[in-house]
DSSP file (Angstrom, degrees, kcal/mol; ACC not computed):
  #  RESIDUE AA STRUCTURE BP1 BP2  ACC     N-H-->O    O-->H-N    N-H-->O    O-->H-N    TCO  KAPPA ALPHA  PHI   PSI    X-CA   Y-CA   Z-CA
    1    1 A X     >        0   0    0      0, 0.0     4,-1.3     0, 0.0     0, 0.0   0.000 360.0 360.0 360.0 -48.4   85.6  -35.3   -2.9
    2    2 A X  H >>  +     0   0    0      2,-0.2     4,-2.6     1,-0.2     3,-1.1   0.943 360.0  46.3  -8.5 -97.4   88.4  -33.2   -2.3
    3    3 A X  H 3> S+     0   0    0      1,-0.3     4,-1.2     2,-0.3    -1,-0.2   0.827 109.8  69.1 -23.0 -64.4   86.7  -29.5   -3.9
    4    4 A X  H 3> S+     0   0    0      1,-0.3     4,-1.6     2,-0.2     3,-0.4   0.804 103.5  36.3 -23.7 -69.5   83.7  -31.1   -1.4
    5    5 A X  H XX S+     0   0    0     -4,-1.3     4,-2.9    -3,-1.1     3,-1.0   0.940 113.1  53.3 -74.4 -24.6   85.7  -30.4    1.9
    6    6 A X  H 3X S+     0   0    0     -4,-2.6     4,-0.6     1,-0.2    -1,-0.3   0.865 105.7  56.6 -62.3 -31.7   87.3  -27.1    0.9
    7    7 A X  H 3X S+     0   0    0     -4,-1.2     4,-1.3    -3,-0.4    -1,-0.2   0.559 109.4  50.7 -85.6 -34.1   83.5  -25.7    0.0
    8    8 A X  H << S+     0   0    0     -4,-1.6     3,-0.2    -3,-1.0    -1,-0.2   0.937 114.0  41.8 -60.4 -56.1   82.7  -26.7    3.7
    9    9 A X  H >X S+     0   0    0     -4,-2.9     4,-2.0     1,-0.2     3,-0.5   0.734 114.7  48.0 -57.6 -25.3   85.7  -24.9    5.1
   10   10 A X  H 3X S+     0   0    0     -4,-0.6     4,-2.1    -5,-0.3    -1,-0.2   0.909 110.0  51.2 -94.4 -27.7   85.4  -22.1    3.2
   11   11 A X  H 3< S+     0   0    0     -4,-1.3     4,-0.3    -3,-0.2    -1,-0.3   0.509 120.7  37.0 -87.0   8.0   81.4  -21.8    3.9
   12   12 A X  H X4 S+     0   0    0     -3,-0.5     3,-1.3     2,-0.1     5,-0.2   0.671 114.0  56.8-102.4 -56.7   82.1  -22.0    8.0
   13   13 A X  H 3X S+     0   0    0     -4,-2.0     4,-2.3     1,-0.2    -2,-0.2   0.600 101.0  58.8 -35.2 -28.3   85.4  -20.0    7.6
   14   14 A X  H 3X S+     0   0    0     -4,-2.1     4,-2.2     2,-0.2     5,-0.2   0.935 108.6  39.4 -69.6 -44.1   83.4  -16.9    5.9
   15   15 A X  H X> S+     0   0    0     -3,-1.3     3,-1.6    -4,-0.3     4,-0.9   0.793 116.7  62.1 -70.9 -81.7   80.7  -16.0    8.8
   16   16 A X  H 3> S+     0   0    0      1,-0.3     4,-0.6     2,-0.2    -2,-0.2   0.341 105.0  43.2  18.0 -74.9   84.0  -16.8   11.1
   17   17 A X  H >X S+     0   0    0     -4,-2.3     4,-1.4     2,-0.2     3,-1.0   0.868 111.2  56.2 -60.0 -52.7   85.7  -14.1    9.5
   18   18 A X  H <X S+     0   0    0     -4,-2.2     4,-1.2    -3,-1.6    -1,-0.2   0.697 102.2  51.6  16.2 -79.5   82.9  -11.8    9.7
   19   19 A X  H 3X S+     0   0    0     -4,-0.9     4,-1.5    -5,-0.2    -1,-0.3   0.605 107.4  52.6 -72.8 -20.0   82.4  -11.9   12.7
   20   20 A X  H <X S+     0   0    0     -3,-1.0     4,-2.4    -4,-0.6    -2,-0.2   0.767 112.4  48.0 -85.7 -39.0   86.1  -11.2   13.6
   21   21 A X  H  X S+     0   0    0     -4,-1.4     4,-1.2     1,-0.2    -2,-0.2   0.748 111.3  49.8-107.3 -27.3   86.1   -8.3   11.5
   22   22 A X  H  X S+     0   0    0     -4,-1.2     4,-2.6    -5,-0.3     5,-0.3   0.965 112.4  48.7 -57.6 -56.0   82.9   -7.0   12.9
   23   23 A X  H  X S+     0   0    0     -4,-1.5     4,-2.4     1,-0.2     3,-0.4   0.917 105.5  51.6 -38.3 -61.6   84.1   -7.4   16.1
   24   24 A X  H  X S+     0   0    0     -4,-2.4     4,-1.6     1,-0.2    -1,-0.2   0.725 114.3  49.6 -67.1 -26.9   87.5   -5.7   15.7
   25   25 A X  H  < S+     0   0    0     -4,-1.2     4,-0.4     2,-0.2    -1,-0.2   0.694 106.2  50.3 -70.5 -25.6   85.4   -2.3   14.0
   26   26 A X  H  < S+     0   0    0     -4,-2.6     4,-0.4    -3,-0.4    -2,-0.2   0.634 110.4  53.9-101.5 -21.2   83.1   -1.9   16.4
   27   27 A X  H  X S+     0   0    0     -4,-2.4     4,-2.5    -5,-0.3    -2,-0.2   0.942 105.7  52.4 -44.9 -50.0   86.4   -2.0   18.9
   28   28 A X  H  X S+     0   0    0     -4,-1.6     4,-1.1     1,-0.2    -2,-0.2   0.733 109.8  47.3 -72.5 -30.8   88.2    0.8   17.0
   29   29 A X  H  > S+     0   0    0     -4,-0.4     4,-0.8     2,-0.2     5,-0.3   0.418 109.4  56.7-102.1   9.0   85.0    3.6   17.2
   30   30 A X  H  > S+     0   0    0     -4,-0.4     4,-3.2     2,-0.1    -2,-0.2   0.955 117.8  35.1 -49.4 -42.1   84.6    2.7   21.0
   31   31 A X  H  X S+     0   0    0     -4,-2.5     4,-2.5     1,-0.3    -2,-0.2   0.845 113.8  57.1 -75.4 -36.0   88.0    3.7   21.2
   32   32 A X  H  X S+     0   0    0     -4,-1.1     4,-2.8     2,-0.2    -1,-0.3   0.822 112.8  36.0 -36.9 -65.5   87.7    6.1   19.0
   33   33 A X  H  X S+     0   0    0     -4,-0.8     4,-2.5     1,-0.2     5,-0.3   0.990 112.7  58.2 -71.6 -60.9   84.8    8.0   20.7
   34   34 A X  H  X S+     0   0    0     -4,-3.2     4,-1.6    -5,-0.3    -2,-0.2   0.845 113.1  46.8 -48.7 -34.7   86.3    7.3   24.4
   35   35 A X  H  X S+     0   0    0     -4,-2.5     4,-1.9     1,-0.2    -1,-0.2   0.995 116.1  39.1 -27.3 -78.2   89.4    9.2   22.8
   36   36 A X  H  X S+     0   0    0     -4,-2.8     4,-1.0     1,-0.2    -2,-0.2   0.783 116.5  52.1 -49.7 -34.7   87.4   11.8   21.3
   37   37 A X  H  < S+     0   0    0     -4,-2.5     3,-0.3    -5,-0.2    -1,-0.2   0.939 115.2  45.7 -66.9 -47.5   84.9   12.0   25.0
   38   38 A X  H  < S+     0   0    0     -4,-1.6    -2,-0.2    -5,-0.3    -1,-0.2   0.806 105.5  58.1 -71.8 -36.2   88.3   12.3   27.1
   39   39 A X  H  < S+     0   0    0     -4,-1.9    -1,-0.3    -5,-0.2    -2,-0.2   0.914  81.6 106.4 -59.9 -57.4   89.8   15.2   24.5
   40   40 A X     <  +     0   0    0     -4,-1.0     2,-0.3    -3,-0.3    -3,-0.0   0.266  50.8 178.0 -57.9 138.6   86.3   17.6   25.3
   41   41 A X    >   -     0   0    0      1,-0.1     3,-0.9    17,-0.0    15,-0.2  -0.956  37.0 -80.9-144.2 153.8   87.8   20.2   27.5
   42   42 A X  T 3  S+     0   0    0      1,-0.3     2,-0.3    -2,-0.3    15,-0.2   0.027 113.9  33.1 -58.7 161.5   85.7   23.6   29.1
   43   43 A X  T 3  S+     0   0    0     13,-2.2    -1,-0.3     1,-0.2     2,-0.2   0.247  87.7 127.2  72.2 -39.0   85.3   26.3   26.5
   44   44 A X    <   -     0   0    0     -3,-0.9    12,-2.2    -2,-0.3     2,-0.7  -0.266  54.4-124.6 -91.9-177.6   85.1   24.3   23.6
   45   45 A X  E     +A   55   0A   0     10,-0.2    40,-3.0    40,-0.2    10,-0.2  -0.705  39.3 159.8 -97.4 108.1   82.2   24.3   20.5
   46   46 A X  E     -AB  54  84A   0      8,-3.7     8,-1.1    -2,-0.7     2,-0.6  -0.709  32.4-132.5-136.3 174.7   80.5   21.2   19.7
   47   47 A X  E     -AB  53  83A   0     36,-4.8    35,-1.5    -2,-0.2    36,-1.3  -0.949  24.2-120.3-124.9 137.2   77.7   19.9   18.1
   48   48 A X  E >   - B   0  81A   0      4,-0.7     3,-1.2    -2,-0.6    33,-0.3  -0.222  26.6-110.5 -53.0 161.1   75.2   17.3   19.3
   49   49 A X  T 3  S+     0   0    0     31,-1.4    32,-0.1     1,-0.2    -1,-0.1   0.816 130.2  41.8 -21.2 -56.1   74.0   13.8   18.0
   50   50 A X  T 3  S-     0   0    0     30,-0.4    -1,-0.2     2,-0.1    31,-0.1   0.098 126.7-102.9-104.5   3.1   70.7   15.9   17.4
   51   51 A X    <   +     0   0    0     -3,-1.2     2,-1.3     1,-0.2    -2,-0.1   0.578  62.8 152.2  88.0  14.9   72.5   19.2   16.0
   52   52 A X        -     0   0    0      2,-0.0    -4,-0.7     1,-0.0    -1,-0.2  -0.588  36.2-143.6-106.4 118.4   72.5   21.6   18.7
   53   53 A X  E     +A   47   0A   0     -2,-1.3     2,-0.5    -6,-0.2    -6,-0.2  -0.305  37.2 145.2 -59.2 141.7   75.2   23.9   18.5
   54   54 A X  E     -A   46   0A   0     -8,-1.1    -8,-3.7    -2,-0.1     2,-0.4  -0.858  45.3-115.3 165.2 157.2   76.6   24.8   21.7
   55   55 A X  E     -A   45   0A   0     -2,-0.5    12,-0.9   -10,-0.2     2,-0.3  -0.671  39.5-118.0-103.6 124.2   79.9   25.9   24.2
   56   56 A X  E     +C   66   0B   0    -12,-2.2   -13,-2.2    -2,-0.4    10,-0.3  -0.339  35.5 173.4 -76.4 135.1   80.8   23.6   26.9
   57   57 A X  E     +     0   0B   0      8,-4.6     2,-0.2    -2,-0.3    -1,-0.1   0.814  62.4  11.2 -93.0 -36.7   80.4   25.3   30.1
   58   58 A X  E     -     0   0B   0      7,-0.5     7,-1.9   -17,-0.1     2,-0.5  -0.995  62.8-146.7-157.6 158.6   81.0   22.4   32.5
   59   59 A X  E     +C   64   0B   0      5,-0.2     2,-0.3    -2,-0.2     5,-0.2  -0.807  15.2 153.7-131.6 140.4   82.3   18.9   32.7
   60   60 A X        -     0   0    0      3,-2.2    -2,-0.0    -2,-0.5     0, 0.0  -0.858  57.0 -80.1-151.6-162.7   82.1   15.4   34.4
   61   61 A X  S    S-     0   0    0     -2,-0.3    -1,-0.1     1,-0.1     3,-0.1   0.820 123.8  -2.6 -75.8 -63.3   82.5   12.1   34.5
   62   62 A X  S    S+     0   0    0      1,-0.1    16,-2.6    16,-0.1     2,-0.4   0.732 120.1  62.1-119.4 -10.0   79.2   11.5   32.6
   63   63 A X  E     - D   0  77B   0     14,-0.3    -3,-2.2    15,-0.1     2,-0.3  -0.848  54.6-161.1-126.2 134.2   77.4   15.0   31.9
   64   64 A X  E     -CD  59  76B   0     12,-1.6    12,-0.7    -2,-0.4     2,-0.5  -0.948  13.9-145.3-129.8 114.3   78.6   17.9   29.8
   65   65 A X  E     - D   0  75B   0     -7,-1.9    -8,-4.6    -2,-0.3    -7,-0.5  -0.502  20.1-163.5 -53.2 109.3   76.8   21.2   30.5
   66   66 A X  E     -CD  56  74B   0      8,-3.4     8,-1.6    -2,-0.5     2,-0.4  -0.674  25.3-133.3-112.2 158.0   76.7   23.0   27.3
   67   67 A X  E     +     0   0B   0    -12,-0.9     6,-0.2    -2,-0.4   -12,-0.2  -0.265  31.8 174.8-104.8  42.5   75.9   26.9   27.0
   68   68 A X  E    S-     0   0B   0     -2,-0.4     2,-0.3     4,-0.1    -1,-0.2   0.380  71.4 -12.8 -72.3 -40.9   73.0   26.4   23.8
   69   69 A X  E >  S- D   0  72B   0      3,-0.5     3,-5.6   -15,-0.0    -1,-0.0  -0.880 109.6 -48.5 164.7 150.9   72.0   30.6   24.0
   70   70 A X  T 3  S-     0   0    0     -2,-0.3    -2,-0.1     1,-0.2    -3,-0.0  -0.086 124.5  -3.5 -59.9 143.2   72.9   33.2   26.4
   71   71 A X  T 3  S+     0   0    0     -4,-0.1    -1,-0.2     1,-0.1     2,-0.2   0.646 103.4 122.0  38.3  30.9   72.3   32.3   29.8
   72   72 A X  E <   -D   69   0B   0     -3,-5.6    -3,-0.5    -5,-0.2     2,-0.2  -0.636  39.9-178.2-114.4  92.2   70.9   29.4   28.7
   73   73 A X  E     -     0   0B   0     -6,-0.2    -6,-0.3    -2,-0.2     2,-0.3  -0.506   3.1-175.3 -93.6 110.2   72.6   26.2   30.0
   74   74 A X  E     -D   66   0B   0     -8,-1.6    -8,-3.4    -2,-0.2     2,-0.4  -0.802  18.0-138.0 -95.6 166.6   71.7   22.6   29.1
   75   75 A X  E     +D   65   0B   0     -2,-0.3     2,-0.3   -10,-0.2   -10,-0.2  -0.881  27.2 179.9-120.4 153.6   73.1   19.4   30.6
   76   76 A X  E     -D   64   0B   0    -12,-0.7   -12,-1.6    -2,-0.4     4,-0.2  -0.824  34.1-101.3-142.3 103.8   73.8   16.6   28.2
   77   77 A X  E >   -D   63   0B   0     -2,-0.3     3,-1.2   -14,-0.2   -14,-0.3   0.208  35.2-123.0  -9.5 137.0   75.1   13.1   28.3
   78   78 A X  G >  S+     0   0    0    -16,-2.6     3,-1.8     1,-0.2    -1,-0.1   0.983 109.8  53.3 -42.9 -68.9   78.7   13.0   27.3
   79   79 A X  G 3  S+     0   0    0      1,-0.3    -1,-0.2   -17,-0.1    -2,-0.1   0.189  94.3  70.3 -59.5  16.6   78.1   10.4   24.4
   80   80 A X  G <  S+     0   0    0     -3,-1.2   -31,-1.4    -4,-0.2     2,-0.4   0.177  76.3  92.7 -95.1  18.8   75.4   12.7   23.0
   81   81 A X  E <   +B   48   0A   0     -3,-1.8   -33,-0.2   -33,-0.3     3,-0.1  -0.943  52.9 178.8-106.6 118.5   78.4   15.4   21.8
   82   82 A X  E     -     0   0A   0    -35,-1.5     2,-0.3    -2,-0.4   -34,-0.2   0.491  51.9 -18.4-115.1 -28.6   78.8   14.1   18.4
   83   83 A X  E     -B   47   0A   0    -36,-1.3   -36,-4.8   -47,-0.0    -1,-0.3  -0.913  58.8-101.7 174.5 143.5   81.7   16.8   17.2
   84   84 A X  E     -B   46   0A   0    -38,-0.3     2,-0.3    -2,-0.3   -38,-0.3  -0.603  47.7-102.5 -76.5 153.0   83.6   20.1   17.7
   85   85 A X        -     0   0    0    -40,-3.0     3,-0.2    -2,-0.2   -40,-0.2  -0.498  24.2-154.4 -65.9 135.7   82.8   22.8   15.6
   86   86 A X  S    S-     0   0    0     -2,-0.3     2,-0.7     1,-0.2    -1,-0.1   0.947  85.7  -0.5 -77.9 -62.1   85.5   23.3   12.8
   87   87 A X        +     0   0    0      1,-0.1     3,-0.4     2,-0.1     4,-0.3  -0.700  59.5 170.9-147.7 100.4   84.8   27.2   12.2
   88   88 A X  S  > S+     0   0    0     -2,-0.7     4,-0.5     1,-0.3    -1,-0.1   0.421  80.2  57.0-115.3  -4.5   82.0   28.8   14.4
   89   89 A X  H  > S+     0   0    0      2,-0.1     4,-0.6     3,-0.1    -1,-0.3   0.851 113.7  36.4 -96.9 -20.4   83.2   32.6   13.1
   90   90 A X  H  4 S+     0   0    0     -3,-0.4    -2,-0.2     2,-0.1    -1,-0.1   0.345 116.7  54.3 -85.2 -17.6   82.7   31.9    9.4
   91   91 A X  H  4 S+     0   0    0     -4,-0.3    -3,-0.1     3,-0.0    -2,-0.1   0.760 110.8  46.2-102.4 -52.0   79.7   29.7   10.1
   92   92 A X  H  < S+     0   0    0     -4,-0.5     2,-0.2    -5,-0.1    -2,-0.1   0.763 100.3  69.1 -58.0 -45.8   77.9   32.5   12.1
   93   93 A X  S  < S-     0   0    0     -4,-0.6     2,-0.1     1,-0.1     3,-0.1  -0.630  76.1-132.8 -48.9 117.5   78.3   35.6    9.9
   94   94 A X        -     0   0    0     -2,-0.2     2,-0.2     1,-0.1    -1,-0.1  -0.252  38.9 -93.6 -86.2 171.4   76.6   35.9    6.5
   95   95 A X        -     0   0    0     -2,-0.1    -1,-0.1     1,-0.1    -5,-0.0  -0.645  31.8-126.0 -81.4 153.5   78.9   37.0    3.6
   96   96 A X  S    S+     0   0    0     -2,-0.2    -1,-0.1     1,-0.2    -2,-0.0   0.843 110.8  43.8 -70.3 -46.4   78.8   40.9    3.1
   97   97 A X  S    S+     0   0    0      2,-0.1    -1,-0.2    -3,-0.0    -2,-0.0   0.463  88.9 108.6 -83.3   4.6   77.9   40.7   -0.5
   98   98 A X  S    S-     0   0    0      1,-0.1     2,-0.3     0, 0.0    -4,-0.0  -0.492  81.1-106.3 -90.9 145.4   75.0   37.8   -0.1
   99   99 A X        -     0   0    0      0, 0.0     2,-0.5     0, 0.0    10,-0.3  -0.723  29.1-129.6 -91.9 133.9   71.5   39.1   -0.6
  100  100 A X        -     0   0    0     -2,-0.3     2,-0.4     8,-0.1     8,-0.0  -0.790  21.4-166.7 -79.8 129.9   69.5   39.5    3.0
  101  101 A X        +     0   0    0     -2,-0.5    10,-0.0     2,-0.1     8,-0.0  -0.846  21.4 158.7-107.0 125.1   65.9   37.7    2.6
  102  102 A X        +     0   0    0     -2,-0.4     2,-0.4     2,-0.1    -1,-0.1   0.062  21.5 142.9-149.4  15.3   63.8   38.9    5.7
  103  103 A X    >   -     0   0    0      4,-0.1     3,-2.3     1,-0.1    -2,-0.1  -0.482  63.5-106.6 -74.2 148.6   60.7   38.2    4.1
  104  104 A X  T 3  S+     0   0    0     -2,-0.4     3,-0.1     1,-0.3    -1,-0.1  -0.102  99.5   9.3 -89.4 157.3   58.5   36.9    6.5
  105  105 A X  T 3  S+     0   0    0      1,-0.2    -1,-0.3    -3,-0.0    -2,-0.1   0.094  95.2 134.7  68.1 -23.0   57.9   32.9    6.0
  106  106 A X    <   -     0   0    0     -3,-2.3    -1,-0.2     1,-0.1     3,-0.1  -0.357  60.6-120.1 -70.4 135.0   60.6   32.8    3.6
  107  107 A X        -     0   0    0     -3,-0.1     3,-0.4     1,-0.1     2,-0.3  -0.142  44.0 -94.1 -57.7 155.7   63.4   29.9    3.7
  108  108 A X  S    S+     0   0    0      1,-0.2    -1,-0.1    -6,-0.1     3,-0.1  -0.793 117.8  13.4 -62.9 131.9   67.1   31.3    4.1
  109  109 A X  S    S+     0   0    0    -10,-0.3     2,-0.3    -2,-0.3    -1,-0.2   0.958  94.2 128.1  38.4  73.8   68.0   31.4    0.1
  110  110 A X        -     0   0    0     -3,-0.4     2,-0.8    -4,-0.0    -1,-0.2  -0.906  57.9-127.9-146.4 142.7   64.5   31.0   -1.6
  111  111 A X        -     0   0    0     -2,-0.3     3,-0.5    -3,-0.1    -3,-0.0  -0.826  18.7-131.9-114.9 107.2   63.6   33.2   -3.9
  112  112 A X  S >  S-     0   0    0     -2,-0.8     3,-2.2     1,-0.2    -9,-0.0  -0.311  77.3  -7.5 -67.6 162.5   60.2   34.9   -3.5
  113  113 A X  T 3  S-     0   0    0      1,-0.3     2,-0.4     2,-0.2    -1,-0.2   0.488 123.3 -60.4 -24.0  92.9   57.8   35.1   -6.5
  114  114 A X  T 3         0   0    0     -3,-0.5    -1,-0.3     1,-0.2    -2,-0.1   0.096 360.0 360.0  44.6   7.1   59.9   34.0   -8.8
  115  115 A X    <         0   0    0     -3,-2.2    -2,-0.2    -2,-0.4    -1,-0.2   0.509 360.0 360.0 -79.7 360.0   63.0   36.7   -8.8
């Protein structure tokens, strides 16, 4: 009878726990992003939730203006800035020895009729 009640406890204790441990993870990346939201300062390079590269031009409370192409400005929810760019000169710039593909339709590194 014993084994009986521990098999009870243990099958409410598990969602219990669970749930505790859900809880406490999805606390640590609120904070985690309100950290990261509070950090974004004018002037820096970030990337969107939806990939769009761009330099923040201006700032509030809830909207960050981001600079997308020249003199082009979008405005963006905060929590849709997903990350800074790590290395936006290295990233921009092709390698000097990489072969230029400019044939037209052609993927960036695809090799046209089989060379």
């Amino acid at each position: 009878m014993n084994n009986n009640g521990a098999l009870s406890l243990l099958i409410f204790a598990l969602p219990l726990l669970l749930l505790g441990w859900l809880f406490f993870s999805q606390n640590k990346r609120m904070r985690q992003m309100r950290d990261f939201s509070s950090a974004l300062d004018v002037g820096d390079a970030v990337v969107t939730s939806s990939g769009i590269f761009g330099t923040i031009k201006h700032l509030d409370d809830s909207s960050a203006w981001l600079e997308i192409a020249e003199g082009t400005t979008v405005r963006f929810d905060r929590r849709a800035i997903a990350m800074k760019q790590a290395d936006t000169a290295a990233s921009d710039t092709p390698a000097a020895d990489a072969p230029v593909d400019d044939a037209p339709g052609a993927t960036p590194g695809s090799q046209q009729n089989g060379q």
